[in-house]
C-alpha positions, -999 to +999 in steps of 0.1 A: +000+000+000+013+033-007+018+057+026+003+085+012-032+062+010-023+040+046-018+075+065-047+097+056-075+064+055-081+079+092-112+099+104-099+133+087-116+149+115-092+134+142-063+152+152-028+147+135-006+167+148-001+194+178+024+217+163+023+249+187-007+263+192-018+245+158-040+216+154-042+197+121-064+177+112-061+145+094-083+156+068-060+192+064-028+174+064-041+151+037-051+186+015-016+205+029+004+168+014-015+170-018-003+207-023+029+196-012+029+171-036+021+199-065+053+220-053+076+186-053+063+181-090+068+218-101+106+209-096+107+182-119+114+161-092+112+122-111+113+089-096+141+079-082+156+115-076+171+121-045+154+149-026+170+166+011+149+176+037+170+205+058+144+212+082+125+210+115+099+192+131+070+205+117+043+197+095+059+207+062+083+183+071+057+154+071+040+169+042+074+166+020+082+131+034+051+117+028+050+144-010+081+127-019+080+087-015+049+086-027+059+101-056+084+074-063+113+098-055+137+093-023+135+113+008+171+120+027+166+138+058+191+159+076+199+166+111+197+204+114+218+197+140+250+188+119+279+214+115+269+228+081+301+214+067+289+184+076+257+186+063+273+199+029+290+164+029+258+145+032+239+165+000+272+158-018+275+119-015+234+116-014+234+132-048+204+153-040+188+172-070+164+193-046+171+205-010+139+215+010+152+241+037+137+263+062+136+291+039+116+272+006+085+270+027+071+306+020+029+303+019+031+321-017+048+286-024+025+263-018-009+285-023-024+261-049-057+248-054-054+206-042-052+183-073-062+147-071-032+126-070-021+096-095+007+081-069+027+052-085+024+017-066+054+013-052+080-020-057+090-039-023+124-025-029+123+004-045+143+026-023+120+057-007+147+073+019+181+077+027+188+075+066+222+089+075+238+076+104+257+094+133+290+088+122+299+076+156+321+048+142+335+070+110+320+083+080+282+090+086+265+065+059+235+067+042+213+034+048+188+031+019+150+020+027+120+015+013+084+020+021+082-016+027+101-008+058+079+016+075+053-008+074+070-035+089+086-014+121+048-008+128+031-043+125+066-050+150+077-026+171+046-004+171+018-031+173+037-053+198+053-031+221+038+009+220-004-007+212-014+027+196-050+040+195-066+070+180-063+085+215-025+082+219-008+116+216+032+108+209+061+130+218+097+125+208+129+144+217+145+124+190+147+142+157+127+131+127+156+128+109+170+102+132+152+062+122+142+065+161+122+097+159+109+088+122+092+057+139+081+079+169+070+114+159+061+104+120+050+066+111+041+054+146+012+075+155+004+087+116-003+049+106-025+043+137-045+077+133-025+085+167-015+123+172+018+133+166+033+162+190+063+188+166+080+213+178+113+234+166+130+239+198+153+221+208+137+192+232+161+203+270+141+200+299+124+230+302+108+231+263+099+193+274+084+203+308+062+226+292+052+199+260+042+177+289+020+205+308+003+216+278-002+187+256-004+157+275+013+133+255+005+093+264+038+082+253+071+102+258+103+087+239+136+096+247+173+087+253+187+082+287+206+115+290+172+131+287+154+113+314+182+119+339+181+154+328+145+155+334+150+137+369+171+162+377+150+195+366+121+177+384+141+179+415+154+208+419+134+233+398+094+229+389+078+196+389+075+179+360+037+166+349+041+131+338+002+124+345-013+120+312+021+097+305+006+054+300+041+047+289+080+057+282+103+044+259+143+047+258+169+038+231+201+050+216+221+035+248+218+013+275+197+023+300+214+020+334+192+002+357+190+026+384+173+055+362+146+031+351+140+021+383+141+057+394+118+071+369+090+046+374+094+051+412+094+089+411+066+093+384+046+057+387+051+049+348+071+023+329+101+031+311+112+005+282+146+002+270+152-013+236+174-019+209+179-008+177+197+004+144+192+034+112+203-001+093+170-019+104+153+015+108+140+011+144+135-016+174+143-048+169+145-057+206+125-045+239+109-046+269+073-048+270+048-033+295+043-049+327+073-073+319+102-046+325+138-062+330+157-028+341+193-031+334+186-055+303+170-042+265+143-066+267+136-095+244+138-099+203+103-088+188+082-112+165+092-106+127+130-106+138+159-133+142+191-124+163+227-144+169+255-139+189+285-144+173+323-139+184+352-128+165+355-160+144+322-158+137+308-189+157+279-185+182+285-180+217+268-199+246+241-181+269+256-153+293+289-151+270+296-118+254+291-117+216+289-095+185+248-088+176+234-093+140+197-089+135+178-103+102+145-087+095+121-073+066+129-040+076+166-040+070+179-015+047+193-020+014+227-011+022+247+017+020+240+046-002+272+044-025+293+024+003+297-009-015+330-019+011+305-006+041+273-025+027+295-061+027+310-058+059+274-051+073+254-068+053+256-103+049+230-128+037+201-111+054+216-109+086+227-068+097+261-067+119+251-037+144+285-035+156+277-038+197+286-067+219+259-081+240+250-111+261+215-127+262+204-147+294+186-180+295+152-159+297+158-146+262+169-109+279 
């Protein structure tokens, strides 16, 4: 199914997106996309083309993602983050022949008048978006994936683990140029007719403090720096209003045991630590609700296979240290123009994440 078609088949009178004071509708986003989509054709953009997304959470950032892969082109966002040199370096070896920034999206832009829409079904593997990676082992590298992709990290991940409903309102401090915050901000709640909570700032503890206080979000995803930051700003400045929170999710690192334990304690809600990769574009691995293992990343999840292997490449025995690979549908493609990368990682299905872990005879 194309995205375009699997996102906006929700009541369009439900609620999208918070973005500010803003609420948008599913219905408005849908017309706001199909403008979108107008603008993305008015710059020749053809399938296949390679189109960067320079720009902040925010709607138009949705409305170009969703614009461009279902036109049959391929998406590549960008941290804003990034040193601009470094960004430079990512439009140069993504080979983009349009770059959406801050400044394009001018209303005189995009005042057209909506057009129906002729999207073209799209192959399994037909790449949709470029992921860059943090570069935190060398060379940030561009993992391609499909729109197969998004759908599988939501009948996993998402339908296993987070159990969205139309009444979920998601916030991420993980950018939506990051696979974690694409799942959580963008696909996650937009393919379950959830709400999705934007904003440009960047997510410290006070702009999140006040996200909590005045749009309730059910879910809250984060990394572990934040919630220790948060612990501490709830402690020694205002409180922080985690009452509309059902559930918490961490990633990017190990969550020490302690802050889990901590959290849940201080603010009576679970927080579940998980695994996962830009190469498999989100969780493969987690804890689930009410079966919390703090100090562990929780279990593999249903649609994904997992081995511990050492340095000769043979699998090690239960409590032994090893080298993770994953194999799953949602595994990217490779590397954009990496070929050396793409073998190393890459090998007969199976993804080489690069971490060592040990797995205990409960499957943690």
């Amino acid at each position: 199914m194309n995205l375009f078609e699997a996102i906006f088949a929700h009541d369009p009178a439900s609620i999208a997106i918070h973005f500010g004071e803003r609420r948008i509708s599913y219905g408005e986003l849908r017309a706001e996309t199909l403008r979108m989509v107008q603008f993305v054709k008015s710059k020749d953009v053809n399938p296949g083309d390679r189109v960067a997304l320079l720009l902040h959470d925010s709607p138009e950032f949705v409305e170009a993602f969703v614009a461009i892969i279902s036109l049959g082109a391929i998406a590549v966002p960008i941290n804003m983050a990034l040193r601009t040199e470094e960004q430079h370096s990512i439009l140069e070896n993504s080979g983009a022949r349009v770059t959406f920034t801050e400044r394009d999206f001018a209303p005189a832009l995009l005042a057209q008048n909506e057009a129906p829409a002729d999207f073209p079904e799209p192959g399994h593997d037909d790449p949709a978006f470029i992921l860059y990676t943090s570069g935190s082992t060398g060379e940030p590298k561009g993992a391609i994936h499909t729109q197969s992709d998004i759908f599988y990290t939501n009948q996993t991940f998402c339908r296993e683990v987070l159990r969205l409903t139309p009444h979920d309102r998601v916030f991420s401090s993980s950018r939506l140029p990051f696979a974690y915050g694409l799942g959580n901000s963008f696909s996650f709640p937009l393919l379950n007719g959830a709400t999705t909570i934007l904003c440009c700032e960047k997510p410290g503890p006070d702009v999140i403090a006040r996200i909590f206080s005045e749009h309730r979000p059910t879910i809250f995803f984060g990394v572990p720096v934040i919630y220790n930051l948060l612990l501490e700003h709830h402690r020694s400045k205002n409180k922080l209003d985690c009452s509309s929170l059902r559930l918490c999710v961490s990633a990017g690192e190990a969550l020490p045991a302690h802050l889990g334990e901590e959290w849940e304690k201080e603010f009576g809600v679970q927080l579940l630590d998980g695994i996962g990769s830009t190469e498999m574009l989100h969780m493969f691995m987690s804890n689930h609700e009410n079966e919390v293992r703090y100090g562990s990343s929780g279990k593999l999840l249903d649609g994904y296979e997992a081995r511990l292997l050492d340095e000769a490449g043979n699998p090690t025995p239960a409590d032994a240290e090893g080298n993770l690979w994953i194999k799953g549908d949602s595994a990217a493609r490779g590397y954009w123009q990496r070929p050396d990368a793409t073998a190393r990682t890459f090998v007969d299905g199976w993804v080489r994440t690069g971490d060592l872990y040990r797995r205990d005879a409960d499957g943690y």
